[in-house]
C-alpha positions, 0 to 999 in steps of 0.5 A: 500500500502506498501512503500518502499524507496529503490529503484533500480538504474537500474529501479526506478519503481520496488521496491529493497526488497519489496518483499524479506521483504514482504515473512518475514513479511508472514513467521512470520505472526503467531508470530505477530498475537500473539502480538495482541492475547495477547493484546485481551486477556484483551481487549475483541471485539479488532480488526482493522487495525493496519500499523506496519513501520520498518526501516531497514539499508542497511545491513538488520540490524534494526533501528527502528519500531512502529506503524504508529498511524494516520494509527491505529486502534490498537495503543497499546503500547504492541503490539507496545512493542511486534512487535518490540521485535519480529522484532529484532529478525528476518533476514531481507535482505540486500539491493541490492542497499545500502539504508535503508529501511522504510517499512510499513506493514498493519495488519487486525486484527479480533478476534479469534472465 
């Protein structure tokens, strides 16, 4: 499940920009990949689960991210290093409703044939 903290005023239940990070998060899908192909590289049978949380203010601006370790089975600190990099340089939305964002996103990581 993918949390998100900013919610609407209008309607608590439905999330503010849950699915506007989401569709970034898809269209950049094959750039994370990467930060755990280069991982594998060197680390053979690497696979797993791996809950990447990005903070974001409310400007869409980034504040942080990493990896939630205690949801990992992947905790790497070059993925780690990797996806953050990766994050800063991507656009996300602003927020409709002015509060930053803690987003989680799970990866399931499975070698390449």
């Amino acid at each position: 499940m993918v949390m998100n903290n900013a919610m609407t005023a209008k309607d608590a239940g439905s999330s503010d920009r849950l699915y506007s990070i989401l569709e970034v998060v898809k269209s950049n899908r094959d750039s994370f990949r990467c930060c755990f192909d280069l991982y594998a590289r060197n680390n053979r049978g690497a696979k797993g689960r791996l809950a990447f949380q990005i903070k974001l203010d409310p400007e869409g601006k980034f504040m942080e991210a990493k990896i939630k370790q205690d949801e990992s089975d992947i905790t790497a600190g070059e993925v780690e290093s990797c996806m953050t990099d990766l994050v800063k340089t991507i656009s996300w939305p602003k927020s409709p409703s002015g509060k930053e964002t803690l987003y989680t996103h799970r990866f399931d990581f499975k070698p390449k044939n």
